[in-house]
C-alpha positions as CSV (number, residue, x, y, z in Angstrom):
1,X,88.5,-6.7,9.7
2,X,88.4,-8.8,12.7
3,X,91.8,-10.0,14.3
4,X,92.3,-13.8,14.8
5,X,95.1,-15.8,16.8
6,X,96.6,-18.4,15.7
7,X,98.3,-21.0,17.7
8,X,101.4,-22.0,16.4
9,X,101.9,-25.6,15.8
10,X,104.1,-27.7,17.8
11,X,104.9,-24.7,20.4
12,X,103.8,-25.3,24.1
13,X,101.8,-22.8,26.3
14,X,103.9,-20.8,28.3
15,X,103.7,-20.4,31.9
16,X,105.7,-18.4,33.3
17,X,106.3,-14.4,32.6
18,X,109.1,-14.7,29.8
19,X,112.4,-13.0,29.5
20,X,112.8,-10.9,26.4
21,X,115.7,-9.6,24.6
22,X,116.4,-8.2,21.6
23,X,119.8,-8.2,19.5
24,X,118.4,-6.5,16.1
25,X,117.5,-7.9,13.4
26,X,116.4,-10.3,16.3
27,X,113.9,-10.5,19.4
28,X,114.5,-14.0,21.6
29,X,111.6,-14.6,24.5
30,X,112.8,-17.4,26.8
31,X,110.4,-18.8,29.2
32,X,109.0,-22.1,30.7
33,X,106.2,-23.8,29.3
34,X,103.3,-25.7,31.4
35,X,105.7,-28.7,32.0
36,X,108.6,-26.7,33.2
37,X,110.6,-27.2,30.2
38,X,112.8,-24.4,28.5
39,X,110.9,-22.7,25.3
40,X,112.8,-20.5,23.1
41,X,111.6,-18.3,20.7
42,X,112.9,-16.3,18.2
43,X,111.8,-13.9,15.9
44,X,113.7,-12.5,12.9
45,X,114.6,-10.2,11.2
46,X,111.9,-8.2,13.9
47,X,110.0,-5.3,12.7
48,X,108.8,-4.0,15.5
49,X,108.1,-5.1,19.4
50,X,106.1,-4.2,22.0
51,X,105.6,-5.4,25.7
52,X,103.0,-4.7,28.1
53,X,102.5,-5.9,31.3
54,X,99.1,-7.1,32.8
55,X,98.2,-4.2,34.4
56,X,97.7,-2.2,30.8
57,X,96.4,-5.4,28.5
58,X,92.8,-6.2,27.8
59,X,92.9,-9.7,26.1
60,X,90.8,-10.1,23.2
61,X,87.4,-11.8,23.7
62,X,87.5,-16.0,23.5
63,X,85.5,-15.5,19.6
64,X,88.9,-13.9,18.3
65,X,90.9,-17.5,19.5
66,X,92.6,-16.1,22.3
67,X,93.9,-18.7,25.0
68,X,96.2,-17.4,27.9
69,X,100.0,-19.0,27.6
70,X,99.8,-19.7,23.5
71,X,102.2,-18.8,21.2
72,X,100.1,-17.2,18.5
73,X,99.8,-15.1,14.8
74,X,97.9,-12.8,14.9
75,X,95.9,-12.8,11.4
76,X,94.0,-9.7,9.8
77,X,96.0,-7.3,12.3
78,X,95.6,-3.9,12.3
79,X,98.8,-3.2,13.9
80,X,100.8,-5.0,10.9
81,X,98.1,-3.2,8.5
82,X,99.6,0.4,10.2
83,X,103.2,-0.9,10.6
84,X,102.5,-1.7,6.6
85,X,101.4,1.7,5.7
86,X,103.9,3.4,7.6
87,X,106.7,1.4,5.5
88,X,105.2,2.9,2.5
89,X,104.8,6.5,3.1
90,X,108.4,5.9,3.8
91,X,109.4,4.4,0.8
92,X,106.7,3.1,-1.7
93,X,108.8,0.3,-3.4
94,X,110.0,-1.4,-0.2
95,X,108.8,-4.9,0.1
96,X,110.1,-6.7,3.3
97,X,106.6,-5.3,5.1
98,X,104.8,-8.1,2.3
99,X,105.9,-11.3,4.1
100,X,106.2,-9.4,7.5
101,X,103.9,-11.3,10.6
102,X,102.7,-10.3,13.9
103,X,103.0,-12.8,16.4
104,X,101.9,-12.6,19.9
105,X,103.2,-14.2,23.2
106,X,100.8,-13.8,26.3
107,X,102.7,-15.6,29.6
108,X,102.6,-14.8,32.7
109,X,102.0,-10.9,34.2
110,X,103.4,-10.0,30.3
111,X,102.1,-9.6,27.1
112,X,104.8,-10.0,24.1
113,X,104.1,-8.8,20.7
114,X,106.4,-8.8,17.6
115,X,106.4,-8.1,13.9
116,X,109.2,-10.4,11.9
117,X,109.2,-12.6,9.0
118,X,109.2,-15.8,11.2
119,X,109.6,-18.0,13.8
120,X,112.2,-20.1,15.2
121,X,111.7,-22.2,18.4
122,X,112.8,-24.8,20.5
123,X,111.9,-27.2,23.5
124,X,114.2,-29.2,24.5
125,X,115.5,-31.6,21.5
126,X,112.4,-30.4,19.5
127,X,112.5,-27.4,17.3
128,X,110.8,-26.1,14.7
129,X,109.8,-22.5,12.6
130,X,106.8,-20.4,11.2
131,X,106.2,-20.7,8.1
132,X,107.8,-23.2,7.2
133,X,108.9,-23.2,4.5
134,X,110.8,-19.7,5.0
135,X,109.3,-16.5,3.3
136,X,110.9,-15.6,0.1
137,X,113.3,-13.8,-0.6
138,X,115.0,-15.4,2.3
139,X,115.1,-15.9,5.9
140,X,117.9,-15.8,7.7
């Protein structure tokens, strides 16, 4: 299994190292994208997040898709594939793991990854979400 990244449709390349917060079920990244407007993402309900700056993260070779700034999901991910069996040595008929996604954020000195059902973002009067439509059986 090879990981892949995905750019998300219709979100701008960040530029700048991005604030990130998280209100659980919930993790928002604000930060500006190559033409200095406002982008903000959230994630929801979150799974898991982790943040590394520059210092400790090796960026995956160009063949895997990888592009500095993109909003991305990460496909065929062997973190989701752990977070996955984790979930079910914990309870084995728990299903919220089966539409869970792991998106990654790489802007600035600061590499942003999360683990949620979807998407939400906007840019200005634009907006949009991932996947649309919403993962069954519901998104908040």
């Amino acid at each position: 299994m090879s990981a892949r990244h995905e750019p998300i449709t219709g979100v701008p390349a960040l530029a700048a190292t991005p604030v990130v917060s998280a209100e659980w079920p919930e993790v928002v990244i604000e930060a500006a994208a190559e033409d200095g407007t406002r982008v903000r993402l959230r994630f929801s309900p979150a799974q898991a997040v982790r943040i590394r700056t520059a210092d400790v993260y090796v960026p995956p070779g160009d063949d895997a898709g990888y592009r500095p700034g993109a909003v991305v999901e990460v496909t065929d991910s062997l973190w989701l594939e752990e977070l996955r069996a984790d979930a079910a040595q914990l309870n084995q008929t728990a299903t919220f793991m089966d539409v869970a996604r792991h998106f990654f954020v790489d802007a600035g000195d600061t590499a942003v990854e999360v683990v949620a059902w979807g998407l939400e973002w906007s840019v200005g009067e634009a907006s949009g979400r991932h996947p649309d439509p919403p993962p069954e059986p519901g998104w908040p």
